[in-house]
LOLUMKE-868524 format. One record per residue (C-alpha): x, y, z. Coordinates in pm, whole numbers, plus 50000, padded with zeros to 5 digits. Layout:
BEGIN
[pt [X,Y,Z]]
...
***
This chain:
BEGIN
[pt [90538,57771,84888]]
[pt [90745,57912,84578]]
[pt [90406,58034,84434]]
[pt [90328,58240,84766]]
[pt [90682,58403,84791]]
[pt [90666,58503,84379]]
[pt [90268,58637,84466]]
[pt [90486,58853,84769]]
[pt [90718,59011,84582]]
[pt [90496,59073,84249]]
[pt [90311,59199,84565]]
[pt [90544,59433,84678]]
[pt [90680,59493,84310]]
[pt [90339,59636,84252]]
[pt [90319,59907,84549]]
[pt [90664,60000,84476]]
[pt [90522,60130,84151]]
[pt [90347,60450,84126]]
[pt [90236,60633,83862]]
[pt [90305,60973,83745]]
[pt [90037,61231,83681]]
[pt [90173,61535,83440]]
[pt [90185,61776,83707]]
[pt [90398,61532,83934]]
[pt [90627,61503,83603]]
[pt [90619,61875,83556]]
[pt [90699,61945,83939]]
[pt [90979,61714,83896]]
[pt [91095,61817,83569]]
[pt [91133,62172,83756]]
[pt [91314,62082,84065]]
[pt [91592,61863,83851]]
[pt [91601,62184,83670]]
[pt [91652,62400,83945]]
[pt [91891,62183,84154]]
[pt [92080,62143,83844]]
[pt [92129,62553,83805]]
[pt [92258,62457,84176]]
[pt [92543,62324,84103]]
[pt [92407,62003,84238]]
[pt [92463,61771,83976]]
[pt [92772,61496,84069]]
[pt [93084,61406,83860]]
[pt [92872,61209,83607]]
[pt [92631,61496,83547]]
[pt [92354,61354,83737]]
[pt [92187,61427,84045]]
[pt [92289,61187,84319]]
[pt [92065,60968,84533]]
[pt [92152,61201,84859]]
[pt [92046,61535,84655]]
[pt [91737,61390,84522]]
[pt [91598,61241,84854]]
[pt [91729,61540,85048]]
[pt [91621,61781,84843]]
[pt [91388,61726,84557]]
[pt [91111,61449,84690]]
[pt [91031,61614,85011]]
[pt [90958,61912,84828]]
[pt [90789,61757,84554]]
[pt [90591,61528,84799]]
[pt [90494,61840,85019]]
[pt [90380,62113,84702]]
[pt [90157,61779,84564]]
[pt [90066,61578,84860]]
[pt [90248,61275,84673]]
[pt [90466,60948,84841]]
[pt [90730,60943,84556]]
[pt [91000,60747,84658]]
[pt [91400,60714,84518]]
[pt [91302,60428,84315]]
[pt [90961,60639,84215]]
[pt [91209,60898,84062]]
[pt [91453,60634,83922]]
[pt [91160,60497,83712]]
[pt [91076,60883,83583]]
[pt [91402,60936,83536]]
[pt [91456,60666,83277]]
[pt [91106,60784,83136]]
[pt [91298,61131,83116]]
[pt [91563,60975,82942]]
[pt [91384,60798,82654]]
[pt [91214,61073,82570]]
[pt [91483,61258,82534]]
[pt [91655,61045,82341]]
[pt [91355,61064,82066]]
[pt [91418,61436,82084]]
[pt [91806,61414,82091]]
[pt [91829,61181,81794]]
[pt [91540,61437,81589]]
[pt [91783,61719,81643]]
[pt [92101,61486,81564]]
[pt [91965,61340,81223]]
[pt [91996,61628,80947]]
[pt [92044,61993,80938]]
[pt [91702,62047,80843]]
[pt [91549,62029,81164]]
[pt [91501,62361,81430]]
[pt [91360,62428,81745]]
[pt [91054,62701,81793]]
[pt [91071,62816,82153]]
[pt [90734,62973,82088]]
[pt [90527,62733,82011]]
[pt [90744,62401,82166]]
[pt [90751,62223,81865]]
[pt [91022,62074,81648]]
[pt [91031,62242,81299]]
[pt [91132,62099,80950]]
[pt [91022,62099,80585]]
[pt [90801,61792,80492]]
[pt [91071,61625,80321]]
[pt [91286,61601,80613]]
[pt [91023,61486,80806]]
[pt [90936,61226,80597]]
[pt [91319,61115,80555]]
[pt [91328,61106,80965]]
[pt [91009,60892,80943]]
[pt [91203,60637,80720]]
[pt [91446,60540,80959]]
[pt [91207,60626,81286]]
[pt [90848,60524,81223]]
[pt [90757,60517,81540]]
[pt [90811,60895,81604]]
[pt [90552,61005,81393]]
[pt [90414,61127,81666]]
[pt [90660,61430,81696]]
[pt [90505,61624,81419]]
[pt [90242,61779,81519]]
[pt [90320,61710,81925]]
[pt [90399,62063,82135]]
[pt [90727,61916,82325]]
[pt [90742,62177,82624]]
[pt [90986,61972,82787]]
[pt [91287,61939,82576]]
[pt [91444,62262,82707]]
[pt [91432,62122,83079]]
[pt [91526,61752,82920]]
[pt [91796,61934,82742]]
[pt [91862,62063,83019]]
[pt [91825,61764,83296]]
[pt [91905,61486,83059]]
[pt [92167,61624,82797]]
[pt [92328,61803,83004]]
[pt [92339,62116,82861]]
[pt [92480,62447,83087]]
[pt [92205,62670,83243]]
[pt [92344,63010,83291]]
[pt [92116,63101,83579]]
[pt [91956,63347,83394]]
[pt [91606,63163,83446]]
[pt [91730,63039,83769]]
[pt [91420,63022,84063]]
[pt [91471,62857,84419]]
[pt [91387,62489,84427]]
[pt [90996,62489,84520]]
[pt [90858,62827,84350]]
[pt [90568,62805,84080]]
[pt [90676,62896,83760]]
[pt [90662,62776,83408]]
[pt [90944,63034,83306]]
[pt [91201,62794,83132]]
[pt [91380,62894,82832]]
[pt [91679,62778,82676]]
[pt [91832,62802,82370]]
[pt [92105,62611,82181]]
[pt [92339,62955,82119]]
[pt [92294,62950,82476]]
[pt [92524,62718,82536]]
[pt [92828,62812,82225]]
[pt [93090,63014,82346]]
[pt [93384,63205,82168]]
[pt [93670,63272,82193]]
[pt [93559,63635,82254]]
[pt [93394,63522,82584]]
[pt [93716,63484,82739]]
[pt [93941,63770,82880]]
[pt [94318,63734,82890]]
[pt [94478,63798,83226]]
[pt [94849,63906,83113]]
[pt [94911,63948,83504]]
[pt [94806,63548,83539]]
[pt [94904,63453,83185]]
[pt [94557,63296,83178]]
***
């Protein structure tokens, strides 16, 4: 009997999962994008289970004909979130590393690189990779402010994402004092 109820919920473990093809990713990758330019993000900075069900999967299922579920996008999310971490702790290790928004890839001299590799062999694979997600992961994942600029309505095709880490600085000199307010 205990063999039959673990066989039913490996069982139901396994239809639960589904994979995730790169456009499905990419869709989704989007959407979080645009429902974070929203506003839509909650007091933690992530999207809540209401937003996401009400507003990202049916549109994600309908564009791609999919059947991705809350727990579908939990699972992506935490996919999301590792490999952002890779990129996050690239960036975070030593000065010598930039960001080409041309091609998508991670730029440093070879010595850096091969310092990074030290104390993360496993990221090798970052060299040479073209990482078109990090702005949207930057984005989705760390955080970071959109300003709308590249803002598109949640559903509409386009691969127009840029964002850039002076982007997100601001000065003193962005601010204007309201003598009237004293603010």
């Amino acid at each position: 009997m205990g063999d039959t109820q673990e066989g039913n919920r490996k069982g139901k473990a396994m239809t639960d999962y589904s994979n995730w093809s790169i456009e499905e990713s990419k869709m989704l990758s989007q959407l979080m994008v645009d429902a974070t330019s929203y506003g839509w993000r909650d007091a933690n900075g992530m999207l809540s289970k209401a937003i996401v069900e009400s507003r990202i999967l049916p549109v994600l299922n309908e564009k791609l004909g999919c059947q991705k579920t809350h727990n579908n996008y939990i699972s992506r999310l935490k996919f999301f979130k590792r490999k952002y971490q890779k990129y996050y702790q690239l960036m975070r290790h030593s000065s010598g590393f930039g960001w080409d928004e041309t091609t998508k890839k991670f730029t440093a001299l070879e010595e850096v690189w091969e310092n990074y590799f030290k104390s993360h062999p496993t990221h090798r694979g970052l060299l040479n990779k073209n990482c078109d997600d990090y702005e949207d992961l930057q984005i989705v994942i760390g955080n970071a402010t959109v300003t709308g600029k590249n803002s598109l309505g949640l559903g509409d095709e386009t691969d127009a994402r840029t964002f850039g880490v002076e982007d997100r600085h601001t000065t003193l000199d962005d601010f204007v004092n309201d003598e009237t307010n004293e603010a």
